[in-house]
C-alpha positions in Angstrom: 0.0 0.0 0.0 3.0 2.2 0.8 3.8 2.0 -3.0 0.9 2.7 -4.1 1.1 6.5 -2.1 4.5 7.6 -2.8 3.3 6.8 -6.7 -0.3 9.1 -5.9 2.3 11.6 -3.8 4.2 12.1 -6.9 1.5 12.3 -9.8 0.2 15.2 -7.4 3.4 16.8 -7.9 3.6 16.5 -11.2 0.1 17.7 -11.8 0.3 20.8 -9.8 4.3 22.0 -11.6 2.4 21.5 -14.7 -0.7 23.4 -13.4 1.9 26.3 -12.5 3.7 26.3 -15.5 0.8 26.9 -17.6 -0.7 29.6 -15.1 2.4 31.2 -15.2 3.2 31.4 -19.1 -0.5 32.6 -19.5 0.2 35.8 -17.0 3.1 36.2 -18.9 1.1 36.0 -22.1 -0.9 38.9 -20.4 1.5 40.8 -19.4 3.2 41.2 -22.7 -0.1 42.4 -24.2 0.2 45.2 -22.2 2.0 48.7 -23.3 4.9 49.1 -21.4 3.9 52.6 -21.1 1.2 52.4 -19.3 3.3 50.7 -16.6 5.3 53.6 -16.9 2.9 55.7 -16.1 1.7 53.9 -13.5 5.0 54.2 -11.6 5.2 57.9 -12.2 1.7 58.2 -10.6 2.8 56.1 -7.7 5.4 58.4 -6.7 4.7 61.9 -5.2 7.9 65.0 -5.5 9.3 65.7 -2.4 
């Protein structure tokens, strides 16, 4: 029965890097999309003049 864990232990594993690699290239997907200067602006808004 041992065996039969470790092997379920493992295809869990597998299954969620997988699940994480795929999330992950479709956010980068996304945030390629984006213009970079609206993340530009963005910052600029972010930070007040002293």
């Amino acid at each position: 029965m041992d065996e039969f864990e470790q092997l379920a232990t493992a295809m869990m594993v597998v299954v969620f890097a997988a699940v994480m690699i795929v999330v992950g290239h479709l956010y980068m997907e996304s945030q390629a999309r984006k213009p970079p200067i609206a993340g530009a602006q963005m910052a600029s808004m972010r930070t007040s003049p002293l």
